[in-house]
N, C-alpha and C positions, 0 to 999 in steps of 0.2 A: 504494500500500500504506500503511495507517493505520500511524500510532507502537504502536498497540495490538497489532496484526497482527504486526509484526516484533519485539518481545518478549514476545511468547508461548512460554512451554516456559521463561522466565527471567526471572527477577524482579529486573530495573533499577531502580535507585535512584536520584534525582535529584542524591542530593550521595556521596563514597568512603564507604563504611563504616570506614577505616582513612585515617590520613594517608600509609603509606608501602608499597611492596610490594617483594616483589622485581623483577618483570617487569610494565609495564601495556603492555597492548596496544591498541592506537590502530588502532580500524575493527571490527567486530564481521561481516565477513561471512566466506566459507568460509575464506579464509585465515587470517581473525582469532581463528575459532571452533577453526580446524585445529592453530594456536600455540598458542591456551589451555589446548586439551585435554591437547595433550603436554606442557606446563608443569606445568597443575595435578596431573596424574598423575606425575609428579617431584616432588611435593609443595610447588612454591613456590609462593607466595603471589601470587595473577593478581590482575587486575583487567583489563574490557578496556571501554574506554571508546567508544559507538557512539552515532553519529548516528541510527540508525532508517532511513536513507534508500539502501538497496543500491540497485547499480545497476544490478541484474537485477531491480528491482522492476517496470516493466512490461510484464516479460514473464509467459507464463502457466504457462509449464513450464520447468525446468531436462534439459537432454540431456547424453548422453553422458557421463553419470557413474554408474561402473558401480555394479550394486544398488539406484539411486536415480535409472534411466530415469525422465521425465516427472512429476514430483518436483515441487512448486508450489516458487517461492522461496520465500515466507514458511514453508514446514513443514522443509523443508530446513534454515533458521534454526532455528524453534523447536525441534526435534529435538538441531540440534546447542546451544544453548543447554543447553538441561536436560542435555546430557549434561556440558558442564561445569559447570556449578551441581552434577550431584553429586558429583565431584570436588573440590568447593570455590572454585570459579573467581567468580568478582565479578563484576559487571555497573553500570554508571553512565552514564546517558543523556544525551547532548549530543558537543560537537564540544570539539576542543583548538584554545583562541584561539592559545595563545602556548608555546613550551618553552623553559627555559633549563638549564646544568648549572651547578649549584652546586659552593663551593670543592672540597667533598669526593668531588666527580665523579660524585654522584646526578644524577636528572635532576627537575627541579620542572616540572609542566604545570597549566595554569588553562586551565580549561574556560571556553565561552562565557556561563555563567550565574555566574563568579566563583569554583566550588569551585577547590580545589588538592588535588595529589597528588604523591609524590614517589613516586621510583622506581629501583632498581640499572643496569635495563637495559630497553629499549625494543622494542617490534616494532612497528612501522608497515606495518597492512595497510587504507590509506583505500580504495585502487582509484583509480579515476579519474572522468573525465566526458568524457562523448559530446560532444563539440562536431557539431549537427550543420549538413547545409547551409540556407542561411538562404532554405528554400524555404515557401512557406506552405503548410501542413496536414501537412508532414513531420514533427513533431517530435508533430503530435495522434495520428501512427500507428505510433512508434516502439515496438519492441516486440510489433506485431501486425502489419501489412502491410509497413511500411517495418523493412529490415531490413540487417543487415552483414553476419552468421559463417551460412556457410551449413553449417556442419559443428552448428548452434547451432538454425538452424529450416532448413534445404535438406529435409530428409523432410517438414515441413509444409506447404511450398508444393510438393511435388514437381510435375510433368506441370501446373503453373500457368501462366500466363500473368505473366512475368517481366520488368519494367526494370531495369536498369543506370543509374542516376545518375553519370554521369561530371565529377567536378571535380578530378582529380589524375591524373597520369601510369600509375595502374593498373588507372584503368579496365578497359583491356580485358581483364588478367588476371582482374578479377574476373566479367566478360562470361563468357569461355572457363571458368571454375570454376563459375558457375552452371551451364554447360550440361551439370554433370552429371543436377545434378537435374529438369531438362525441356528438352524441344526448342522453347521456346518462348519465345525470349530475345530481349530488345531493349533496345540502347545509345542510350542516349540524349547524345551530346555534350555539348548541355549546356555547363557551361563550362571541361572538357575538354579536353587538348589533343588535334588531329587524328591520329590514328592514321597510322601508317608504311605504306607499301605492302605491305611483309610482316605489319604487325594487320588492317590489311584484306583478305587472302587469307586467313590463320587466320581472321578472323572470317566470313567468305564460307564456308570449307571446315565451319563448323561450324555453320553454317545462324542464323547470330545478326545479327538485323537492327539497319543504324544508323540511326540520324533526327536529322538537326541542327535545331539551332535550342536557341532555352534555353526550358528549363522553369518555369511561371509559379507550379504548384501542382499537387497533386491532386485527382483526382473521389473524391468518399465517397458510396458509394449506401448504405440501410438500415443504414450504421455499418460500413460494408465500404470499402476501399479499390479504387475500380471505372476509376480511368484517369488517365493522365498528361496534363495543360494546358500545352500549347504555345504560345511566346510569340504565334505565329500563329493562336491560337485553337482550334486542331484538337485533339481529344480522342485520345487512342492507348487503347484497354480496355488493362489490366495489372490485374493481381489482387494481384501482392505489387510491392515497387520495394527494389532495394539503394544502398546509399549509405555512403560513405567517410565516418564522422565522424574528427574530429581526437581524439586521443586525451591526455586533459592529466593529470596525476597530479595528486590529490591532496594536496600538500607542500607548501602555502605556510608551516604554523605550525614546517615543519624550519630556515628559516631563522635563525631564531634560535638554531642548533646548527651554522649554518652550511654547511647542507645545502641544496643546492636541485638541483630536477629540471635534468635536460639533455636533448635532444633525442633520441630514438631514429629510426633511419631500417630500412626494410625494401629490398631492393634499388634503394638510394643516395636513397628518397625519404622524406622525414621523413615519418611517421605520426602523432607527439607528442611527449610530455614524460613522464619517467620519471626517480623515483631510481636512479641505477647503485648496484650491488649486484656480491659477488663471488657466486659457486656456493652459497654456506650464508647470502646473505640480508645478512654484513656491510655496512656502509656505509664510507667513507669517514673518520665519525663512532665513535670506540670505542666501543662500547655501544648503539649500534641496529642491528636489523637492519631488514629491509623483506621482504618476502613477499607476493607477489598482483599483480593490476594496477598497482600503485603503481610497483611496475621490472619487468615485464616485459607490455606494455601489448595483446598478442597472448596471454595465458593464459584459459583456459578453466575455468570452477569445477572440476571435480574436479581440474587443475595448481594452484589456488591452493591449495584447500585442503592438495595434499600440500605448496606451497610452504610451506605454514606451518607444517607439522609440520617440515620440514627445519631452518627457520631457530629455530624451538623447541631441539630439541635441540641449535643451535650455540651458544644463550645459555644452556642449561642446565651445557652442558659448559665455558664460559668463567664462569659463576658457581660453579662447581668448584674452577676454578682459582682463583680468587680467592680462595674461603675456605679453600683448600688454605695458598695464601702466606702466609695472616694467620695460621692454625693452626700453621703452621711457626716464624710471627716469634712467637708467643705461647708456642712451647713451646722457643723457645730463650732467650727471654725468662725464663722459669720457670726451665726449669734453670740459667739460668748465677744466677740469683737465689740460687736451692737453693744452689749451688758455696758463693756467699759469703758465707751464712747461715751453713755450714758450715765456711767459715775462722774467721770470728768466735767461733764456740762456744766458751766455755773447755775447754781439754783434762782431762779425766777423771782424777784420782787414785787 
């Protein structure tokens, strides 16, 4: 997907329009767009700072999000764009090198072409990146043949002809999960470990073939993903192939806030790296939240996007308070001023 393609429907700027806002938001896809919205409709001052590069960009439809079935990502984007642009939401093109909080417990962020921007309170919604397996032509079909969320393309490939790329302990779950969507499933080992004699009866009872040996690459017939290469030489036909990437957040420029991803595990086996987060998006860090793939590395676009509205209105509600407190200190501030303006006055004759 072109830098063009992905700010379409909003009109990004290479350097802030403003030096300072109340909330910038770091990542411009559903969750970042989902944050803005509900900000900028609270009337604070957004900016949300995007790379151009989602990570549903090669794929060709967005699923399972309701009213916006099979939905391309980039219009998806540009729709939600322009609806915060008319709200008054900012938009500024590039990534965040670096973060730091200054004295007064703003946060300063410098982009990787040099601009700076300060800011009250932060939402980080980068996502992540697919680490995938380091097979050759896997990574040219990701997105299209080669696939992971079958709740994401399983209706595309349905009654296909299906591999299983096994290189982590869950293989076989995801074996046994595909075969909802065809009877036509094959595990391939790989570099796997060997299934228990009870994976191997469930996979047996569900008609899901294994094949050992490691996988060298795939066949791509007329731009089709048409079969799996066996270290042996032997071609397997498969039409689609699934595969475990590693899942890494996003977060290396948190550290400088002293924030950094930590390990997430799915039944006791790491999957990736994620910012932990509480239920409303907080971090660890006072004044950031996080929202989307970045901490929860198993969400799905329409979960991130709501994750971002959620965590919106917990920065909204904690920049409430804060101007509540200073409203408080300023109007006790005042009157006790009033008080002793009014002892001083001479007394009336």
């Amino acid at each position: 997907m072109s830098t063009a393609q992905t700010f379409a429907g909003g009109h990004a700027a290479d350097v802030p329009a403003r030096p300072r806002y109340d909330v910038v938001v770091v990542g411009g896809g559903a969750a970042g767009l989902g944050g803005a919205l509900a900000l900028a409709r609270a009337r604070r001052s957004v900016l949300v700072i995007d790379s151009g590069q989602p990570r549903n960009a090669p794929a060709g439809h967005v699923h399972a999000y309701l009213t916006q079935e099979g939905v391309a990502p980039a219009q998806l984007l540009a729709t939600g764009r322009a609806e915060v642009s008319g709200y008054g939401g900012e938009f500024v093109r590039g990534t965040v090198a670096t973060a730091e909080r200054l004295a007064d417990g703003r946060f300063r962020l410098v982009l990787d072409g040099g601009a700076a921007v300060e800011a009250d309170r932060l939402l980080v919604t980068t996502g992540l990146v697919d680490e995938l397996p380091p097979v050759p032509g896997v990574a040219e079909r990701w997105g299209r043949e080669v696939l992971h969320c079958p709740y994401c393309h399983g209706w595309e490939v349905r009654d296909q002809a299906i591999g299983i790329l096994a290189t982590g302990p869950m293989a076989v779950h995801q074996a046994l999960m595909w075969r909802q969507w065809s009877d036509d499933v094959t595990l391939f080992l790989h570099t796997g470990p060997e299934p228990s004699e009870e994976e191997y009866e469930q996979l047996a009872a569900r008609g899901v073939a294994v094949v050992d040996g490691r996988v060298t690459s795939v066949q791509v017939t007329d731009d089709r993903l048409s079969g799996v290469v066996l270290e042996s030489g032997h071609v397997i036909a498969r039409q689609a192939l699934v595969v475990a990437p590693r899942f890494t957040a996003r977060a290396a420029f948190l550290a400088g806030l002293g924030l950094e991803a930590s390990e997430q595990e799915v039944n006791g086996v790491v999957i990736g790296t994620r910012v932990v987060a509480d239920p409303t998006g907080a971090t660890a860090v006072p004044g950031v939240w996080v929202a989307g793939n970045v901490t929860n590395l198993t969400e799905q676009v329409i979960g991130a996007a709501a994750a971002g509205v959620r965590a919106a209105a917990a920065v909204n509600a904690d920049l409430t308070a804060q101007e509540t407190r200073r409203a408080v200190e300023r109007y006790r501030r005042d009157g006790l001023a009033h008080a002793e303006r009014g002892r001083e006055a001479p007394a009336a004759r």
